[in-house]
N, C-alpha and C positions, 0 to 999 in steps of 0.2 A: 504494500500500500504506500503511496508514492504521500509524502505530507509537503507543505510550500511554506515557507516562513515568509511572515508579513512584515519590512520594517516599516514605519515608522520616519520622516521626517521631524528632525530634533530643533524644535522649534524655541527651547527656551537654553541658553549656554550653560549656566549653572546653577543648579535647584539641590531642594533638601527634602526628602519625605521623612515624615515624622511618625511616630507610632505611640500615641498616646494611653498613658495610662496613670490612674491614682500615684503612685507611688516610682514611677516607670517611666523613661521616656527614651524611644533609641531613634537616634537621626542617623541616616543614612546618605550622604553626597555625594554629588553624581555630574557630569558632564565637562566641557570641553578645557582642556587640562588639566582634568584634574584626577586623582587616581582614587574609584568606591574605596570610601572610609566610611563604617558605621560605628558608632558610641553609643555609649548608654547615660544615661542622668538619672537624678532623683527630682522629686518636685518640688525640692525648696529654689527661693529664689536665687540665689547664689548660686545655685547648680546649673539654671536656666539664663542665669548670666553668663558664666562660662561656655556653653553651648551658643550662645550670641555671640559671644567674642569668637567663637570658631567658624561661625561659620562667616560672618565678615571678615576674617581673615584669609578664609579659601574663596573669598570673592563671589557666596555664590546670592543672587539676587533675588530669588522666589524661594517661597515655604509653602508644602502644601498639609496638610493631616487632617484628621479624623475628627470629626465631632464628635466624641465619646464623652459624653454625658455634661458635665461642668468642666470636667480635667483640662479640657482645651482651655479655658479663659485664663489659666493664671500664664500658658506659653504664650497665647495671643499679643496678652498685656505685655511681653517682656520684647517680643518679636516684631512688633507692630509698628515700631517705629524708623526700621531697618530694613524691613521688608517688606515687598511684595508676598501678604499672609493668604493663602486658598484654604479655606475652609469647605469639606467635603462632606459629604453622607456617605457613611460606611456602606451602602449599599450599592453605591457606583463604582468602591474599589473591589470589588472582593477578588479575591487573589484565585490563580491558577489551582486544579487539583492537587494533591500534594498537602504532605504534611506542611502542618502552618506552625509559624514561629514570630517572634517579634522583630526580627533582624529582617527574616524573607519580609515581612510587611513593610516595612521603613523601604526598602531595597525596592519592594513596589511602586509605590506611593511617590517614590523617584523617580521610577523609569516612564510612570503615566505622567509625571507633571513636565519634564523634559518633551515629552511627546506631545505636548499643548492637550492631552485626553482628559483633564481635569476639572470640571465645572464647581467654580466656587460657589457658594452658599453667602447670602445677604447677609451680611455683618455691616450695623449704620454705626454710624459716628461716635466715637466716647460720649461725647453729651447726651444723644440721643437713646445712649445704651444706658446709662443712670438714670435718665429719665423715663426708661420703662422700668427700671427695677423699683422705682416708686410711683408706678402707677399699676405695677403688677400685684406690689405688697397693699396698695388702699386695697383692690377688689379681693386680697385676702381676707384684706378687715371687714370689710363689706360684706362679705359670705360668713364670717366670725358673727356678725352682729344678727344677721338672717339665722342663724345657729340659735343663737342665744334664745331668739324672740320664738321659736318654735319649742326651746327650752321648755319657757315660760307658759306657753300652753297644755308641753307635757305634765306640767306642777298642777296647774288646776286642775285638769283633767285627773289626776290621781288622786284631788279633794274633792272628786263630785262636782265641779264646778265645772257648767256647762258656758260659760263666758262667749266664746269664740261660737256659737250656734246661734248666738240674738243678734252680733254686733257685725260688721263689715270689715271691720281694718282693729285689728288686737294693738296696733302702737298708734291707732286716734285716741281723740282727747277723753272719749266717756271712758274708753276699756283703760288708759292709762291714771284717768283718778283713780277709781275702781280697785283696781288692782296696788297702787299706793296704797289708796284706807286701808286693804286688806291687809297691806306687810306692816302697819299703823295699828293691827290690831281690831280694826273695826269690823262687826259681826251681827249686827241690827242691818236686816235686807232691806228694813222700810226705810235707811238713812242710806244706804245705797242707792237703792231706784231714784233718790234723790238728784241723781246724775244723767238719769232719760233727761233727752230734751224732742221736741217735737220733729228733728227731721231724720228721729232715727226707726229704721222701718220696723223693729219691735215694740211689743207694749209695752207699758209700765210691769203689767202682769209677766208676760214672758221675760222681763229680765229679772224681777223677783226670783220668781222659778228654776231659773238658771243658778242664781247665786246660792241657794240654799244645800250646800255642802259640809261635809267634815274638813276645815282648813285646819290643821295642827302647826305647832309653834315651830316645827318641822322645815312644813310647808313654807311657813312666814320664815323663816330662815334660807331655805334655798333662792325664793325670790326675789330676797334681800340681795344675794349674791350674785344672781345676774343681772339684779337691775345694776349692780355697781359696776362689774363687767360691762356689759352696756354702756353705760356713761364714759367709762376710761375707755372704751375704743372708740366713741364718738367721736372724745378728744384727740385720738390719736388721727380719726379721719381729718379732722382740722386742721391737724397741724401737719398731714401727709397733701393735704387741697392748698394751703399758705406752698409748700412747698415746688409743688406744680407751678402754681403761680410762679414763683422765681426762676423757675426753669425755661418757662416759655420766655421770659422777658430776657434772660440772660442771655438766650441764643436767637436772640430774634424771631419768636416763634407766633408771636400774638397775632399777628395780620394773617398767617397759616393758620390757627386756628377760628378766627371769624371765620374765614371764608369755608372754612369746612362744615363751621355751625349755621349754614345758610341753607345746607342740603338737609333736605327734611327727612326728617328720626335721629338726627345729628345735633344731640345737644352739646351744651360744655363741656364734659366728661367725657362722652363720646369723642370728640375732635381732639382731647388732648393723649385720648388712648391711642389714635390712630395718628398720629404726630409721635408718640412713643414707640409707636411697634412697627411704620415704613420711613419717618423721618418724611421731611419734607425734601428730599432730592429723587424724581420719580426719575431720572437719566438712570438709574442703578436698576430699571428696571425697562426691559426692549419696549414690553408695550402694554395693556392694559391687562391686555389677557395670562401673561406672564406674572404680573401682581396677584389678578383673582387667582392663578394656581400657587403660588406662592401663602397665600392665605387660608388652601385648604375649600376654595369656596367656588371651585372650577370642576362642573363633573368630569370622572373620566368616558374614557372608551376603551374597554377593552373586552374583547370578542372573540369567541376560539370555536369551532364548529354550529356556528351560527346560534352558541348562547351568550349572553350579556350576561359578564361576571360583575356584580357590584363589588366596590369596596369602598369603606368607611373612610373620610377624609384624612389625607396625610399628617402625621402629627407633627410634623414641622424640625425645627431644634430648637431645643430649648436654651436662648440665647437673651 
């Protein structure tokens, strides 16, 4: 059986494949004068300085490696300013049959980035990259606070209190006295319903009804505790919202966010999340339809004896 070797036009002079890992890192160099040398590091910074200084020293221009999980960001940060950095999806290298090792990987990751066979992965600007890590952490808090408040219905609900069946919104004003007097101790339903007002769509009688539970000092205790939880992430969302604020204004961002919040379902929050997660530089991206699949939000096509296989949106990297 007759096989044909494919080269490859070496399109970039000298590059580095990397092979990244927790504790791990082996670079391997590669191209025109220069003789395959692979190393190994550890992930302190000092290690990863060292591996900078060598590889400016053999003159080589581009880096490409693996997105493997966070491990990438602390080589990026050290490399990024020296380099031409390609950032890849482990799923575009995967290496020859054959026993796999860290050295063959790095030796890889080489020979595709020399070959121009490498497509980098959207990595936006220091500023832009901080700026989502604090708008990624609000919608942590924001999901924390969504926790809590569901909490708080599991607590009634375990004293017989049907609260959340009469009322529309358990964090409007009536369920939030309400629920106050109760961790207040207050236990008279007639001084309760006190708190119906007429545009709310239950009776007097159906929220009497509802309130009449076993609430124990228990009770009044856990909801003490998340309403305080509560309040300290509120504050935290405040001071993560001041924050944004300074971000968009320090990078010039405020006039890209108006204009984002003009397209409708596109509030405040909205336009500064989408200002965090593409940056305002759309040339990083060919053209619109390369963004929607970037985003996960671009059906595919893929088709194999005339069945349409679905699959679940790409999970991206987590960057």
């Amino acid at each position: 059986m007759n096989t044909q070797t494919v080269n490859f036009d070496q399109l970039i002079e000298r590059g580095c494949g990397i092979d990244v890992h927790k504790k791990l890192i082996v670079a391997t160099i590669k191209g025109a004068g220069l003789k395959e040398e692979t190393r190994s590091y550890d992930g302190f910074t000092e290690s990863l300085e060292q591996l900078r200084d060598w590889l400016k020293e053999s003159g080589v221009t581009h880096v490409a490696m693996e997105s493997t999980g966070v491990y990438w960001k602390p080589v990026y940060n050290v490399l990024e300013e020296d380099f031409e950095v390609i950032l890849v999806n482990a799923r575009h290298i995967k290496n020859v049959p054959g026993h796999k090792t860290d050295k063959k990987d790095s030796k890889w990751i080489a020979k595709l980035l020399l070959c121009g066979l490498l497509k980098g992965s959207f990595i936006p600007p220091k500023p832009i990259r901080e700026m989502r890590d604090v708008t990624r952490y609000k919608r942590k808090v924001i999901d924390q606070v969504a926790s809590e408040k569901n909490r708080i219905q599991k607590i009634l609900e375990d004293a017989n209190i049907k609260l959340s069946s009469v009322v529309s919104d358990m964090s409007g004003a009536v369920a939030t006295k309400i629920i106050k007097a109760l961790i207040d101790g207050e236990e008279n339903v007639d001084e309760l319903v006190n708190f119906h007002h007429g545009k709310m769509h239950c009776t007097k009688e159906e929220l009497a009804a509802s309130l009449r539970g076993k609430l124990t000092d228990h009770h009044r205790f856990m909801l003490q505790m998340v309403k305080e939880s509560i309040a300290e992430k509120e504050r935290l969302i405040t001071k993560l919202d001041e924050q944004i604020e300074k971000m968009l204004k320090a990078n010039e961002l405020e006039l890209d966010a108006k204009l984002l919040e003009t397209i409708p379902g596109v509030g405040k929050d909205g336009a500064a999340y989408i200002l965090a997660e593409i940056g305002n530089d759309m040339s990083r991206f060919p053209n619109e339809q390369h963004l929607a699949s970037w985003a996960g939000v671009s059906p595919g096509s893929n088709e194999s004896g005339g069945k349409k296989k679905v699959h679940g949106p790409p999970t991206g990297i987590n960057i």
